[in-house]
C-alpha positions, 0 to 999 in steps of 0.5 A: 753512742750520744742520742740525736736530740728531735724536738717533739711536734707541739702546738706552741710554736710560732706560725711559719712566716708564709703568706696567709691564704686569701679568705673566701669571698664575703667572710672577714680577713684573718685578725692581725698577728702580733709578731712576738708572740703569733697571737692575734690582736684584739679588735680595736674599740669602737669610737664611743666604747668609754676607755682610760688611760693613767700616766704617773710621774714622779716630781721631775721638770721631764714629767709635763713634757712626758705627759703631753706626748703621751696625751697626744699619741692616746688622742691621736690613736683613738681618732680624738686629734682634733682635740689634742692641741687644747687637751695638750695646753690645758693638762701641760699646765695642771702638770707643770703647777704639780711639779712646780708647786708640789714634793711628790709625785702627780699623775694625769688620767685620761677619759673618754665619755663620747662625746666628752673627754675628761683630764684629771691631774693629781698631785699631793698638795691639798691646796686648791686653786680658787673654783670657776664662779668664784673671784679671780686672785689679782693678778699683776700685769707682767707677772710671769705666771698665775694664769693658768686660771685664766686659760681653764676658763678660757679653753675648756668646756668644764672644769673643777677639782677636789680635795682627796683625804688620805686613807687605806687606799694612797695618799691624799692631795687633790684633782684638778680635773678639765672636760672637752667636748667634740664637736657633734656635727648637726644632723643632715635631717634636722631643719634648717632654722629660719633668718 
């Protein structure tokens, strides 16, 4: 005669999906669930908890557009929209020159500093464009490209790059990094300044 299979009780399963009981007054509400695994989630970081965020991207004209709607959901969830339209303009740009002007892959890393974000686009050209002090390349007046220069000096807060030598670690090429600041308002106790 077949045996009837009875699971054996264990601590591994899923919590029921009844309703959580209301926390007593003053203490915290229960964390959230994830609704895979039953677990909860950890709390989300404070606004100036330094964190970073890597895309890499292989040398494919999909690749810019996949890191601007990348960059812009990471700055969006972290509070940091107001800084999105020129973070989105200024690595579209450094993204588009690595896939333009480069064979390999390229990779943009985000991260938050408070109050500064720093954008680094790597690519494995060794090429550097000329640094900010020095003298611009002269550049045609109808020319379709070549100011992406340009919009750097004009949009970002900081910016610069280097050459990486290949080593043990990856390949070499270089970083063309862009800083953004956020705006700090002023204090409500600092003194008003005389006209």
């Amino acid at each position: 005669m077949p045996r009837e299979y009875r699971p054996a009780p264990t601590s591994d399963r899923k919590p029921s999906s009844a309703p959580p009981t209301p926390s007593p007054s003053g203490s915290a509400p229960p964390p959230a669930l994830d609704p895979l695994t039953g677990l909860p989630h950890p709390p989300p970081l404070p606004f100036a908890t330094p964190w970073h965020y890597e895309l890499h991207f292989p040398c494919d004209p999909r690749g810019p557009g996949i890191a601007r709607v990348t960059l812009r959901a990471v700055l969006d969830a972290h509070g940091l929209a107001q800084l999105a339209d020129r973070a989105e303009l200024l690595a579209s740009e450094l993204a588009t020159n690595s896939v333009r002007h480069t064979k390999g892959p390229a990779s943009v890393r985000l991260q938050w500093l408070h109050p500064v974000l720093r954008v680094s686009v790597w690519d494995m050209s060794p090429d550097l464009p000329p640094m900010p002090g020095a003298p611009p390349r002269p550049n045609a007046p109808h020319a379709e490209g070549g100011r992406g220069l340009l919009i750097l000096d004009a949009v970002a807060d900081r910016w610069g790059g280097c050459v990486m030598g290949e080593g043990a670690y990856g390949p070499g090429g270089k970083t063309i990094w862009f800083e953004l600041n956020l705006p700090v308002p002023p204090s409500p106790t600092a003194p008003a300044l005389a006209a």
